[in-house]
gemmi code that builds the backbone of each chain (N, CA, C; Angstrom):
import gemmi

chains = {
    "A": [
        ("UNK", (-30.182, 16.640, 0.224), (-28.921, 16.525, 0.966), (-28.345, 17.874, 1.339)),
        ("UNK", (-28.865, 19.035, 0.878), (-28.248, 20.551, 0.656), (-29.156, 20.894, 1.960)),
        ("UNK", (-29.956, 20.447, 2.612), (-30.826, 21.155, 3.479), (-30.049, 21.005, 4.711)),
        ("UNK", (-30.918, 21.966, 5.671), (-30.410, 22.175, 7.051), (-32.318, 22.313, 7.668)),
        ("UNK", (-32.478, 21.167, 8.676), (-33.708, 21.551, 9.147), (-33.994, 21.897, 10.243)),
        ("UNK", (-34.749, 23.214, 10.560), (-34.328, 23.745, 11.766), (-36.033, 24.083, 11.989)),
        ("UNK", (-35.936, 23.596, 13.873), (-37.390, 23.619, 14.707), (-36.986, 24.334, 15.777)),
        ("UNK", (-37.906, 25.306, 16.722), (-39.437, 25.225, 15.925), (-39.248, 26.311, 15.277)),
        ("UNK", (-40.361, 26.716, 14.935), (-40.561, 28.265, 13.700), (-40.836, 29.158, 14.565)),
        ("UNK", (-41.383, 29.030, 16.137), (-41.451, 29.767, 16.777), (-41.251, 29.482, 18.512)),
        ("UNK", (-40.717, 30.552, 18.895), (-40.850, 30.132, 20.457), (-40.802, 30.855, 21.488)),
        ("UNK", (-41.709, 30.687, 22.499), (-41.976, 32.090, 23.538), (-41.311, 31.444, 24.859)),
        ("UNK", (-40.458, 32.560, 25.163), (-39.888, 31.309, 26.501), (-40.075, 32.526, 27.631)),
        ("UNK", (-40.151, 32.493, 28.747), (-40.436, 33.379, 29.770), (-38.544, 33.978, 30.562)),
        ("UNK", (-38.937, 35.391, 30.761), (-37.522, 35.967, 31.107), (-36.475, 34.553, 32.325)),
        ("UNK", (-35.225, 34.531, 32.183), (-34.919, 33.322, 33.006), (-35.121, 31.949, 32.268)),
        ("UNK", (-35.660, 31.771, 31.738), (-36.099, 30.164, 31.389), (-34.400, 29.608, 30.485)),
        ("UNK", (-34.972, 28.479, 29.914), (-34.029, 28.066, 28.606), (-34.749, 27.975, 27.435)),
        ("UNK", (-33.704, 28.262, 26.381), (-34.368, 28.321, 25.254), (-33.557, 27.668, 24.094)),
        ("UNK", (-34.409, 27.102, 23.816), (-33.451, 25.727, 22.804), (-34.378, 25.529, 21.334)),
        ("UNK", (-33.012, 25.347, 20.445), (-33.331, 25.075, 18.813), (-32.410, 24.177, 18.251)),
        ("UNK", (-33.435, 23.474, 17.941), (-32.816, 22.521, 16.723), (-32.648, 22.230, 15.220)),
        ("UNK", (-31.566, 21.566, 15.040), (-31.351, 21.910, 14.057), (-30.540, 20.074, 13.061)),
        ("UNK", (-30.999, 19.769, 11.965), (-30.976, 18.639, 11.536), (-30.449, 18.921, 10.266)),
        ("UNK", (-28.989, 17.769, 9.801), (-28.687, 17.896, 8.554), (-28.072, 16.777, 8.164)),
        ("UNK", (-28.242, 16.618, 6.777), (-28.352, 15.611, 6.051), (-26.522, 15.174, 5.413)),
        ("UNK", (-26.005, 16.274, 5.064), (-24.528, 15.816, 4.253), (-23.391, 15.856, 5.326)),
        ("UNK", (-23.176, 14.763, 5.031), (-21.787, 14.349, 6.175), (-20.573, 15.763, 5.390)),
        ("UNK", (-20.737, 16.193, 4.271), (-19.259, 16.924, 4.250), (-19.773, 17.971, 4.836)),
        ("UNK", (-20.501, 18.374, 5.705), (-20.620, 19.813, 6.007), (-19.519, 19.535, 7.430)),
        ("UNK", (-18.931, 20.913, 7.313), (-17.892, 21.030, 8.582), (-17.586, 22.027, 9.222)),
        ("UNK", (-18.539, 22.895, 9.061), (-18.946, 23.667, 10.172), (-20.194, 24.212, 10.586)),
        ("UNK", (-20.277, 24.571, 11.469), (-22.193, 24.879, 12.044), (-22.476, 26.032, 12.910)),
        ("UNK", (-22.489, 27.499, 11.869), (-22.300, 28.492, 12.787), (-23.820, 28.786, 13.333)),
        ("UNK", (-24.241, 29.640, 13.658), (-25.649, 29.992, 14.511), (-25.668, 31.454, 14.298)),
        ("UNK", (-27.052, 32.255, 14.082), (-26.522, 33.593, 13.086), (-27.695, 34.576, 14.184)),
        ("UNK", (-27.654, 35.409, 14.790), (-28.755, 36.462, 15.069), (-29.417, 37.012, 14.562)),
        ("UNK", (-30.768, 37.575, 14.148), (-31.219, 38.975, 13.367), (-31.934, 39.646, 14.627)),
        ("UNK", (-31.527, 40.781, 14.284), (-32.765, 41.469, 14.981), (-33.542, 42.393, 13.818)),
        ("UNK", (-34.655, 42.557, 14.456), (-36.056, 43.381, 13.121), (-34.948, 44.505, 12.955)),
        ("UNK", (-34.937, 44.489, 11.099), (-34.484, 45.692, 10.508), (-33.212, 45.446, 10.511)),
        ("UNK", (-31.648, 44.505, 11.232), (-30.746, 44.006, 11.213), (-30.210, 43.083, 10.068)),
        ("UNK", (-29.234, 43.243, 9.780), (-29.109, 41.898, 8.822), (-28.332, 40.918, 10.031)),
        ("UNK", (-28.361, 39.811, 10.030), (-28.154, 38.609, 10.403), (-26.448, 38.694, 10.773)),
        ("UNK", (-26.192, 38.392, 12.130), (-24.559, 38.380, 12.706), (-24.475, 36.949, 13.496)),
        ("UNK", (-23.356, 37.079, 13.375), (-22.548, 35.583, 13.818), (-22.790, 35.704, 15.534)),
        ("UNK", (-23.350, 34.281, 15.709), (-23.614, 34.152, 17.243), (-22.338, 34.001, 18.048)),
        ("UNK", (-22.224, 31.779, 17.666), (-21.389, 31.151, 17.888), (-21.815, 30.344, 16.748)),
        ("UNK", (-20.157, 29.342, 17.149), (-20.537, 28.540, 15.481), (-19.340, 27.293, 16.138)),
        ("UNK", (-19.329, 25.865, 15.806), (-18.790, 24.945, 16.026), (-18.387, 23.786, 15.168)),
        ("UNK", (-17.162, 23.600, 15.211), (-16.788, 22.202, 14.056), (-16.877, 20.850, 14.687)),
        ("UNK", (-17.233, 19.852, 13.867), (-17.409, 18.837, 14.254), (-16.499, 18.099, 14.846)),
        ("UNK", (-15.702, 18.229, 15.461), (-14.311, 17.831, 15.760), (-14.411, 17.810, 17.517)),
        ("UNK", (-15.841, 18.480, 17.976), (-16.334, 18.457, 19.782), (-18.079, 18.937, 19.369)),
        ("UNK", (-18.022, 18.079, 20.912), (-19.591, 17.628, 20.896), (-20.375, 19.135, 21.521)),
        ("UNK", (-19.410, 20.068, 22.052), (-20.235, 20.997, 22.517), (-19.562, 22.223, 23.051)),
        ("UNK", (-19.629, 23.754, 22.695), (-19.162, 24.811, 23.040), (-19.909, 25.676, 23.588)),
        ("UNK", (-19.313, 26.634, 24.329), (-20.046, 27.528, 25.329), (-19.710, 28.999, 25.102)),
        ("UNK", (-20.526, 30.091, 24.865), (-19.704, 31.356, 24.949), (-20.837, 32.311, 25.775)),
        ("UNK", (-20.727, 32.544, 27.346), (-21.333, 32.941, 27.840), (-22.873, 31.946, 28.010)),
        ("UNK", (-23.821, 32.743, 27.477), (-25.149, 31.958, 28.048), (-25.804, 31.403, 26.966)),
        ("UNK", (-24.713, 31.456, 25.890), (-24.997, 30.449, 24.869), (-24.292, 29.196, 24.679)),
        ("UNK", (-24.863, 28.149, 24.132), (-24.101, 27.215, 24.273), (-24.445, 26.027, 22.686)),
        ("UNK", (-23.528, 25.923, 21.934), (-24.082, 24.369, 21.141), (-23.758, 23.028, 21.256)),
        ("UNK", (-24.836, 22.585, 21.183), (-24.289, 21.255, 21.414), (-24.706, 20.290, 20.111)),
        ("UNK", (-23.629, 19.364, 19.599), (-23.421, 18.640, 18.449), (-23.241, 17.285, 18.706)),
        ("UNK", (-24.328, 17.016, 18.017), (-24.076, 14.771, 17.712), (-23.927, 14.886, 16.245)),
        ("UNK", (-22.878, 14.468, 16.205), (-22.364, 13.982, 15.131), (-22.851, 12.618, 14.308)),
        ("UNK", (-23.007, 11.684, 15.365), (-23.616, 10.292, 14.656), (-24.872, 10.726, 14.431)),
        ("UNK", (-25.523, 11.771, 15.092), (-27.346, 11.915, 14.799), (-27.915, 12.912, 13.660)),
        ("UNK", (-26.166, 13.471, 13.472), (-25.991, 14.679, 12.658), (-27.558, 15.858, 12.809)),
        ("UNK", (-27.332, 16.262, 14.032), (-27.561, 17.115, 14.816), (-27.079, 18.129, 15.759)),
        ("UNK", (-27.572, 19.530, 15.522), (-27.014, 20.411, 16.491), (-27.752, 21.539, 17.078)),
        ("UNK", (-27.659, 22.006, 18.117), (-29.016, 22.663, 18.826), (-28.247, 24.089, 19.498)),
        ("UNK", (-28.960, 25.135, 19.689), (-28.487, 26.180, 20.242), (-29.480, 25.988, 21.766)),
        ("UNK", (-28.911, 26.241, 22.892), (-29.503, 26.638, 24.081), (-28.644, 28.081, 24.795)),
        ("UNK", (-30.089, 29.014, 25.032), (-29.608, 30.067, 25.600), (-30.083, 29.778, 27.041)),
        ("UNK", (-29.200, 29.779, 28.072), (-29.302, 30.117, 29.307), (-29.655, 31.361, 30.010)),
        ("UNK", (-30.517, 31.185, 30.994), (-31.290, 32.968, 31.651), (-31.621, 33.421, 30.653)),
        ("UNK", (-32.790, 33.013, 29.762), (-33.114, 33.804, 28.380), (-33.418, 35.283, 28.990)),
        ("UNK", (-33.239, 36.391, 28.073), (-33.424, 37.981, 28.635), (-34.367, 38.415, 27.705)),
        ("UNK", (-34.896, 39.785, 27.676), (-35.828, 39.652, 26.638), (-35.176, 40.527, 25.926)),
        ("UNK", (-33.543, 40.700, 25.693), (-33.087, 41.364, 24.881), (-32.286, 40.622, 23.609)),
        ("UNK", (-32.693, 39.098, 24.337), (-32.556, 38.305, 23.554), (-33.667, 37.944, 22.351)),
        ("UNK", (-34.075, 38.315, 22.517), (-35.716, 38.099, 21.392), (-35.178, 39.052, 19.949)),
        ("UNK", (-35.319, 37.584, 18.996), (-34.821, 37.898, 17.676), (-35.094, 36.840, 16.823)),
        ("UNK", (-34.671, 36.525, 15.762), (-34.424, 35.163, 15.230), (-33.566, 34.332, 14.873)),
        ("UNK", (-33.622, 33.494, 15.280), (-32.109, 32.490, 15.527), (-31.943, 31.940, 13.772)),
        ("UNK", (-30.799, 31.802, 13.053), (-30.676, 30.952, 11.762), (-29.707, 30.087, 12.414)),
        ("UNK", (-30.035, 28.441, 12.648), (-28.434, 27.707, 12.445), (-27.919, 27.572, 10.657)),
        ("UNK", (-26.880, 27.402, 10.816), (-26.224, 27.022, 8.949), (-25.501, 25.771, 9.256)),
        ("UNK", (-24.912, 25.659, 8.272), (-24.093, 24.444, 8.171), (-22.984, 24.752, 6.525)),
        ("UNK", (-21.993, 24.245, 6.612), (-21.064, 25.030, 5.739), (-20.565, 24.038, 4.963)),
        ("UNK", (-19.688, 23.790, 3.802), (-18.915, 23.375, 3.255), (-18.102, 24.028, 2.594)),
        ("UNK", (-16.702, 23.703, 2.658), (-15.832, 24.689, 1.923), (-15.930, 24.474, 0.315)),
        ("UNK", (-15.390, 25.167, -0.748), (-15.777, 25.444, -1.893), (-14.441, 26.345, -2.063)),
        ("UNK", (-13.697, 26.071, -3.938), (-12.938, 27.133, -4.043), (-11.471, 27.097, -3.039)),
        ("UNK", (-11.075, 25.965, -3.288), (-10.301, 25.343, -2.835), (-9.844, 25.845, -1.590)),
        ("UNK", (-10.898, 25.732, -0.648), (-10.772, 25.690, 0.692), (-10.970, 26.540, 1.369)),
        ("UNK", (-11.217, 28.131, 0.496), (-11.234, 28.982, 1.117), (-12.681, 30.053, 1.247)),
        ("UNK", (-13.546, 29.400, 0.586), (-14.614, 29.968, 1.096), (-15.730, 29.142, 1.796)),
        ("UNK", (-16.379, 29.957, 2.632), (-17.285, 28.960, 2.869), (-18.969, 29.455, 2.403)),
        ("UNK", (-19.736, 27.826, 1.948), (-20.902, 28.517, 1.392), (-22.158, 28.010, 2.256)),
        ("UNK", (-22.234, 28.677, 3.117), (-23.390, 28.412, 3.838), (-24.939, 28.191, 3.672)),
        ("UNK", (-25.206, 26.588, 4.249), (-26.761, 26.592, 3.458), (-27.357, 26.752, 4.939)),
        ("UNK", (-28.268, 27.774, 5.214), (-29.317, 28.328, 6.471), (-30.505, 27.525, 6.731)),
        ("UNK", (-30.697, 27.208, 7.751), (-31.669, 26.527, 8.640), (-33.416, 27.838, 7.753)),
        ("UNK", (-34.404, 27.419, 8.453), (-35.400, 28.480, 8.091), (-35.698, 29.045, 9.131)),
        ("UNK", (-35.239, 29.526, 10.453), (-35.149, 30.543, 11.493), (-35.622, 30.194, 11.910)),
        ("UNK", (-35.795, 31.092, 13.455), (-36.479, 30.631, 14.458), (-36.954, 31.720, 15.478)),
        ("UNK", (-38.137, 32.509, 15.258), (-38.523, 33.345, 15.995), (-38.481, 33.402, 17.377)),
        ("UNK", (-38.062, 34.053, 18.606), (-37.569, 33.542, 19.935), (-38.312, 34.812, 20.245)),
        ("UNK", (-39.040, 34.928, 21.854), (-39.565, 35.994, 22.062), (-39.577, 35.197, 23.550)),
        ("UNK", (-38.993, 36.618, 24.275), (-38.708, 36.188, 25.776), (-39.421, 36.959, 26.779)),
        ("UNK", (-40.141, 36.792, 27.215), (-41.415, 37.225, 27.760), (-40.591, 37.970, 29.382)),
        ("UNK", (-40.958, 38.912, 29.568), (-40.458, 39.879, 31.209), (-41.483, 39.469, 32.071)),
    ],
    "B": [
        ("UNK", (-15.055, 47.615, 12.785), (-16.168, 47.184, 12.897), (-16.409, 46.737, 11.050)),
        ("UNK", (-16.485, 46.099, 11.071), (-16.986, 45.643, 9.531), (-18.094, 45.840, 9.173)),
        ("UNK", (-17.949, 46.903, 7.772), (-19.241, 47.277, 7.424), (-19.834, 47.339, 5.817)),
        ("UNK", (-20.636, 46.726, 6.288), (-21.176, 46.084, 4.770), (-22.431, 47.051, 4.666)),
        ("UNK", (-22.416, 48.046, 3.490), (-23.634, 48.774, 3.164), (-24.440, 48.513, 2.120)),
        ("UNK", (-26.029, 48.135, 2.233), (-26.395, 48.372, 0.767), (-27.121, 49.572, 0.472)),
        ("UNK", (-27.089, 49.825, -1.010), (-27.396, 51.343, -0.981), (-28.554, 52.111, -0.851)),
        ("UNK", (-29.904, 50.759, -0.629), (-31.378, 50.794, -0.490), (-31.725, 50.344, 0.408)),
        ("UNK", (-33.025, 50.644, 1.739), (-33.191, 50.019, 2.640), (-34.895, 49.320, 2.132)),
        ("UNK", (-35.162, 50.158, 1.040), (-36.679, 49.656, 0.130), (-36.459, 50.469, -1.032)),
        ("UNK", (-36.988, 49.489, -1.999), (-37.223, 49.777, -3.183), (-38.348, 49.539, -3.673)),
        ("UNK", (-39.092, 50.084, -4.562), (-39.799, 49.363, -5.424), (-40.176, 49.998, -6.841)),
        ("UNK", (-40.263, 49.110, -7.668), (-39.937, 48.895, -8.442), (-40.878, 48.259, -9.809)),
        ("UNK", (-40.853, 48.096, -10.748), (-42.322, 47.255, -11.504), (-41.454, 46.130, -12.127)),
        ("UNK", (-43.114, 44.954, -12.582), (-42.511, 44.317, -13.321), (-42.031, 44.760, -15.029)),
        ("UNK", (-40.859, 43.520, -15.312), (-40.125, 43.706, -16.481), (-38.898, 45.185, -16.685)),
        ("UNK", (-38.923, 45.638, -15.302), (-37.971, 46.592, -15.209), (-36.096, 46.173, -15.129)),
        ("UNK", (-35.116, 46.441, -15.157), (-34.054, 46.084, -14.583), (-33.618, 46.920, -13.339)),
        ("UNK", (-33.450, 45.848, -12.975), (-33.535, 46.321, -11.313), (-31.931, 46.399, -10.489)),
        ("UNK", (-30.936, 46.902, -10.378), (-29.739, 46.879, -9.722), (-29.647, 47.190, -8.031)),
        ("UNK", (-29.291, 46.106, -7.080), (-29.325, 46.848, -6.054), (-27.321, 46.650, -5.865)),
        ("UNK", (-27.067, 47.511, -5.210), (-25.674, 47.971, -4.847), (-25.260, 47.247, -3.064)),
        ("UNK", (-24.004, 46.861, -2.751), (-23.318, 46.753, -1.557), (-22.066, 46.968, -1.603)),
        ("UNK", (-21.463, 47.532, -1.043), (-20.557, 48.143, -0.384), (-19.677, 47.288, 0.643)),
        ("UNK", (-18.352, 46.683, 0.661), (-18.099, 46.844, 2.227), (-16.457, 47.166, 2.452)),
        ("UNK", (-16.062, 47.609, 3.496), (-15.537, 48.288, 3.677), (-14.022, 47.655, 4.191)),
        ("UNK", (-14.292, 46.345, 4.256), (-12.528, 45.620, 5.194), (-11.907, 44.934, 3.906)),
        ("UNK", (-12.214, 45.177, 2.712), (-11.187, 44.658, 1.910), (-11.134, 43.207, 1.859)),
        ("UNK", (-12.571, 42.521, 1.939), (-13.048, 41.171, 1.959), (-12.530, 40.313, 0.505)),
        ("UNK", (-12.363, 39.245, 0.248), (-12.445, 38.874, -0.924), (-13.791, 38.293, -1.144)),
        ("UNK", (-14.326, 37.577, -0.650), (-15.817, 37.070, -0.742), (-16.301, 38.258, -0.773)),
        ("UNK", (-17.840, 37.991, -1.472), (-18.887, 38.629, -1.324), (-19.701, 37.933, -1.947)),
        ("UNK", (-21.477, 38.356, -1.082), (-22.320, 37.199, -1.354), (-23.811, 37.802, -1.450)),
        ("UNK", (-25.082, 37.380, -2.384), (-25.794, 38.030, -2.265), (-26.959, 36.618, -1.833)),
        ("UNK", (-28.055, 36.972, -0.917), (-28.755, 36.239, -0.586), (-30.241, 37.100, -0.804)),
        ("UNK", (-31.012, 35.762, -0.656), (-32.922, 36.636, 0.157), (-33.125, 35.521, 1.081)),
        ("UNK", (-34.212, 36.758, 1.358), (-34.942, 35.791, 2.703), (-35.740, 36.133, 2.821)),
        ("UNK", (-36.604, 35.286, 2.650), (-37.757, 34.802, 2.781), (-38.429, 34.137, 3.576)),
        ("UNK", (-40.030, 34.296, 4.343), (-40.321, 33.649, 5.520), (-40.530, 32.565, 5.703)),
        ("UNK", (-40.051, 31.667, 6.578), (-40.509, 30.339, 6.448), (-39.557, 29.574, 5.562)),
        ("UNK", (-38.651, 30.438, 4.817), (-37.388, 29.639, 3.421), (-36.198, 30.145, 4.399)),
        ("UNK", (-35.546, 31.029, 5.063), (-34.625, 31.509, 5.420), (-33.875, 31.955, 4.933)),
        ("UNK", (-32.918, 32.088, 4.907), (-31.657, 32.830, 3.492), (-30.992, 31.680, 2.921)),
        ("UNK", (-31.360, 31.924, 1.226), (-31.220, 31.190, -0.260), (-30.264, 32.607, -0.794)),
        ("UNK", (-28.924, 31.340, -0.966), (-27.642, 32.116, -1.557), (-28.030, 32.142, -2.780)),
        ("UNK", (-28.139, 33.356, -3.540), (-28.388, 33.845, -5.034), (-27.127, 33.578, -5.839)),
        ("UNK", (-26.056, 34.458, -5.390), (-24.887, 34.309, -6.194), (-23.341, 34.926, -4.972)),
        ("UNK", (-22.494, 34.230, -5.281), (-21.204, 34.671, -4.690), (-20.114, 35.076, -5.710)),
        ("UNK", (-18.891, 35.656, -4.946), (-17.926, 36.027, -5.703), (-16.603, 35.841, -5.082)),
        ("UNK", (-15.714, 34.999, -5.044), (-14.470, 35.215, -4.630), (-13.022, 36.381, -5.151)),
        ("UNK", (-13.606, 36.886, -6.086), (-12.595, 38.041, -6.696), (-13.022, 38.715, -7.629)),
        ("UNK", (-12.492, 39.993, -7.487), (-13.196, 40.752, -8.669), (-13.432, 39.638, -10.271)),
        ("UNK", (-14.238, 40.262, -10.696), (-15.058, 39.592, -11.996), (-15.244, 38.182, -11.663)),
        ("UNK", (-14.663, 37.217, -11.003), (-15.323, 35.929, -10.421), (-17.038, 36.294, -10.072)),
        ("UNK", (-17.594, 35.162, -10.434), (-18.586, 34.763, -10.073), (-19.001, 33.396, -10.052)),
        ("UNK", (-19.773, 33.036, -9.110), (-20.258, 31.589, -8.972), (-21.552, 31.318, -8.411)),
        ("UNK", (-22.739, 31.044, -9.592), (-23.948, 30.678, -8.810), (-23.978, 29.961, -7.731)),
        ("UNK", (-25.187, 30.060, -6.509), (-25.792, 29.661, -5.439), (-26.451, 28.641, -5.786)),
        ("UNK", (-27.767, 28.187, -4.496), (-28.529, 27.713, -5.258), (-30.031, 28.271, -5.809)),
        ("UNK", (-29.992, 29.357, -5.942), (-30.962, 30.377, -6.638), (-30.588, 31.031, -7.869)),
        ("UNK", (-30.247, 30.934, -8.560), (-29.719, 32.222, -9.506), (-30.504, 32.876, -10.644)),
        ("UNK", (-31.501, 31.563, -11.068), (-32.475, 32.354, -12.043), (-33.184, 33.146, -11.972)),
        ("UNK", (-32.900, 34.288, -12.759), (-33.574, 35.856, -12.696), (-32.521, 36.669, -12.719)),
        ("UNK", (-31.499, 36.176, -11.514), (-30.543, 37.313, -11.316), (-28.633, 36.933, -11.772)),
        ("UNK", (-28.291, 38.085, -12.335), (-26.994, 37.995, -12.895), (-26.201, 39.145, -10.985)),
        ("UNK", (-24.671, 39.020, -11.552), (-24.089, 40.216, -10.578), (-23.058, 40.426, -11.387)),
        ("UNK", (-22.210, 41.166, -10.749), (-21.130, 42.173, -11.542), (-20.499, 42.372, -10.424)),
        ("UNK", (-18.998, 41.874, -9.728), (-18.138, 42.639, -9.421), (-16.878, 43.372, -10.347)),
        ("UNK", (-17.087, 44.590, -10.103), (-16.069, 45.350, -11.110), (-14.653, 45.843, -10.279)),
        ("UNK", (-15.022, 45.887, -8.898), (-14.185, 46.289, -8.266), (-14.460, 45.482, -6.724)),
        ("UNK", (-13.561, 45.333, -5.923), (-13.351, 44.116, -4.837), (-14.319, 44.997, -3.302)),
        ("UNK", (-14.223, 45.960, -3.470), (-15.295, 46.447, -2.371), (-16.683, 46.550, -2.630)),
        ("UNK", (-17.086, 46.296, -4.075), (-18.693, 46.582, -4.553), (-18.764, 45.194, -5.603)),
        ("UNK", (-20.391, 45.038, -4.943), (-20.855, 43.579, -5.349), (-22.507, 44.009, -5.668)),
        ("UNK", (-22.876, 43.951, -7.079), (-23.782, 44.508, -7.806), (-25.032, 43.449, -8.060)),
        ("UNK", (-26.383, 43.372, -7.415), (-27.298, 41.905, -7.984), (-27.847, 42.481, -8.844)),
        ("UNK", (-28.334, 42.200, -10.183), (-28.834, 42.522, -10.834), (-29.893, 41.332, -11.256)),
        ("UNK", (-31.227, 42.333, -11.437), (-32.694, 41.828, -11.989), (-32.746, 42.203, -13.342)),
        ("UNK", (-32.881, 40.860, -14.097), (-32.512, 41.760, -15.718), (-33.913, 42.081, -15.912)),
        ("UNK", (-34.928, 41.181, -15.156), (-36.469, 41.490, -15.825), (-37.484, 41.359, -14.758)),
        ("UNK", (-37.195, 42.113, -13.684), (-37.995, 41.836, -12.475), (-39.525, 41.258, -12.614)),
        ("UNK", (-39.608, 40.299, -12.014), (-40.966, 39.738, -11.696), (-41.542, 39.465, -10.079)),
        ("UNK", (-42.793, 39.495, -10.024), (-43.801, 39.601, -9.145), (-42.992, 38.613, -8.004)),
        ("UNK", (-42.717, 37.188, -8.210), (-41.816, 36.459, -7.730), (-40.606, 36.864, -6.935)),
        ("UNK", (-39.972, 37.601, -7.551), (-38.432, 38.178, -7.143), (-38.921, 39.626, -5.875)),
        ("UNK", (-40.213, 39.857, -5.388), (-40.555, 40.507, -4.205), (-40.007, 39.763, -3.054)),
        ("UNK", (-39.084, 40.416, -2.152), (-37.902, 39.802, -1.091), (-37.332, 41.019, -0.102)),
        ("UNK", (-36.447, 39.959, 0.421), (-35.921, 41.156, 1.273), (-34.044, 40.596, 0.620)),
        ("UNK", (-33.657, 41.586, 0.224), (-32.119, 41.279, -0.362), (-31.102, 41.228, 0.695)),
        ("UNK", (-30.247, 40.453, 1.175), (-29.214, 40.384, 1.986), (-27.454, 40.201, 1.304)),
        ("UNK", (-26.703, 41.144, 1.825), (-25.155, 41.024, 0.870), (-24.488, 40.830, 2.102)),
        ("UNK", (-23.403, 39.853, 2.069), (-22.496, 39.771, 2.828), (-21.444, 39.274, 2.434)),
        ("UNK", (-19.995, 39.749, 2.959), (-18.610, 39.413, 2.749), (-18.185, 38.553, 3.880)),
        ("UNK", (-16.889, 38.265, 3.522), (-15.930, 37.107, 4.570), (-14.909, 37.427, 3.948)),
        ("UNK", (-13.914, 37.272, 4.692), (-12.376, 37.078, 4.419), (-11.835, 35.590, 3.700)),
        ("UNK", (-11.177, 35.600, 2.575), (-10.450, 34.302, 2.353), (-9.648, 33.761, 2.832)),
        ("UNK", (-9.930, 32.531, 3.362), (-8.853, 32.130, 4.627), (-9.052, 30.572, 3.995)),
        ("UNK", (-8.260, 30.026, 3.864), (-8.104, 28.415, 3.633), (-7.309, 27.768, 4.788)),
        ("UNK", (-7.248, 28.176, 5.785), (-7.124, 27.715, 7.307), (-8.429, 27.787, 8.308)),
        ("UNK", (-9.310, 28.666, 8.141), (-10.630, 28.958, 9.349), (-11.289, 29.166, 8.802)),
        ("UNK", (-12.475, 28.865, 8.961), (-13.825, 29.566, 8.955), (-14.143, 31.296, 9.447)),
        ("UNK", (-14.184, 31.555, 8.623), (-14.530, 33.421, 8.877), (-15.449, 33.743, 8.713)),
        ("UNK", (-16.195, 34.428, 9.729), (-17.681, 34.401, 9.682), (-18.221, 35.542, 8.553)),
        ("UNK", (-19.099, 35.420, 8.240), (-20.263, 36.563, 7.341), (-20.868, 37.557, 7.778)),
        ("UNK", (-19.898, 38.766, 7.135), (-20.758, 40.256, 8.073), (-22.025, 40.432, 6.401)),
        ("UNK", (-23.218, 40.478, 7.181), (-23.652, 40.723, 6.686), (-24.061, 42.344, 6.629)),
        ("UNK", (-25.285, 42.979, 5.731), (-25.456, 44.212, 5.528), (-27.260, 44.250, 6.364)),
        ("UNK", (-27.888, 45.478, 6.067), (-28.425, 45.331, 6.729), (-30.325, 45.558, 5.595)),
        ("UNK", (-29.718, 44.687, 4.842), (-30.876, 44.190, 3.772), (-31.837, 45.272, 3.198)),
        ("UNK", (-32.163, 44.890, 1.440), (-32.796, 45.752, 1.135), (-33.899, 45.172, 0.814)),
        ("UNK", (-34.974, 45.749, 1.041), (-36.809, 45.144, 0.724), (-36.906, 45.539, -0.370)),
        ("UNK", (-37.520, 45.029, -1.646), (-37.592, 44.871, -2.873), (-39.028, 44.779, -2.937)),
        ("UNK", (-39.738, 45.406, -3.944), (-41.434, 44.861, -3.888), (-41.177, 45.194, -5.486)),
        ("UNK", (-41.904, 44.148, -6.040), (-41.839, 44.268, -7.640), (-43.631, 44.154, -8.158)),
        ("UNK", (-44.030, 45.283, -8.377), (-45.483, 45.280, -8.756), (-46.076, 44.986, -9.948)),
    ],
}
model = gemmi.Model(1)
for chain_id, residues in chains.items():
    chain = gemmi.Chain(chain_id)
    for i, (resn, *xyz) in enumerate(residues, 1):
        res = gemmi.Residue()
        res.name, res.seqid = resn, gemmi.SeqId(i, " ")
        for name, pos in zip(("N", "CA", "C"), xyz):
            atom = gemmi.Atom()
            atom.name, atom.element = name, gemmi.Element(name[0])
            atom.pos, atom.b_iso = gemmi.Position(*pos), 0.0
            res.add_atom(atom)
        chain.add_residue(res)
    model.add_chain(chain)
structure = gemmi.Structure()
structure.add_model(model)
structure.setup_entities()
């Protein structure tokens, strides 16, 4: 029930294209679903991230979109660039510590490589 | 800019040694959090801390203890490093907020090889 399952493990998308990840979870109390960057040698930064409360947010040429009844949520990058090539983590959160922290359990990444 | 340092970018180290790696960060976070990651596992929370000397296991913790002594430094400690515990270490803080979600600056991970 603690998992977050996230496809594929890898993905080559060509400069321009779309590029999409999914991501599957099991505990209804999770209530939020951020999306994390790495780049090689980086530690891992906040993309975008969305509460279950709307089916879908946009920030620039990223975008998530969330089903709630399928308890599912997917990242799509629009005009992939190849400066986008990194690895995607989705999470999924529950608060803890009376409300004020959150403890994030991580998807297992997603290698993205955007071809010029 | 929020900045979370750890004090190794590689280590290594043998087995049955005690092993301390150090983080740093710098905005006066109350969280702090130590993770690994691993390929194909992604990042497995080891241990967190909401306030100095607080601590609260993840869901990893065997092997490793931590120590906050002071609210900007968050200490993982390997009491008996093993072959197993070879990783890449990740520390990150957040702000305590019981209204929002505040995201996780993380650091920029230390590689661990335990021989």
């Amino acid at each position: 029930q603690q998992q977050v399952k996230q496809s594929p493990q890898s993905l080559i998308v060509q400069k321009g294209g779309i590029s999409i990840i999914n991501c599957a979870y099991e505990n209804t109390a999770f209530d939020y679903f951020p999306w994390y960057q790495q780049f090689p040698g980086k530690g891992p930064a906040l993309l975008i991230a969305i509460r279950p409360d709307v089916s879908e947010k946009k920030e620039g040429r990223f975008t998530i979109s969330f089903n709630k009844s399928a308890k599912q949520f997917s990242l799509h990058i629009m005009d992939s660039q190849p400066g986008d090539s990194a690895t995607y983590f989705c999470a999924a959160s529950k608060r803890t510590w009376g409300g004020a922290t959150n403890k994030l359990i991580f998807g297992t990444g997603t290698l993205l490589a955007v071809q010029p | 800019d929020v900045k979370v340092t750890q004090s190794s970018r590689y280590l290594v180290k043998r087995t049955g040694e005690k092993v301390f790696l150090e983080c740093v960060q710098d905005m006066d976070h109350e969280n702090m959090f130590w993770y690994r990651q691993d390929p194909g596992l992604g990042l497995r929370l080891i241990y967190f801390s909401y306030d100095v000397k607080m601590k609260e296991k993840g869901d990893i913790p065997e092997g490793y203890s931590v120590s906050r002594e002071k609210k900007e430094r968050f200490s993982l400690i390997l009491e008996s490093a093993s072959t197993n515990q070879t990783s890449m270490y990740l520390c990150a803080s957040d702000r305590l907020d019981a209204r929002s979600n505040q995201p996780q600056h993380f650091g920029d991970g230390t590689r661990l090889s335990i021989l």
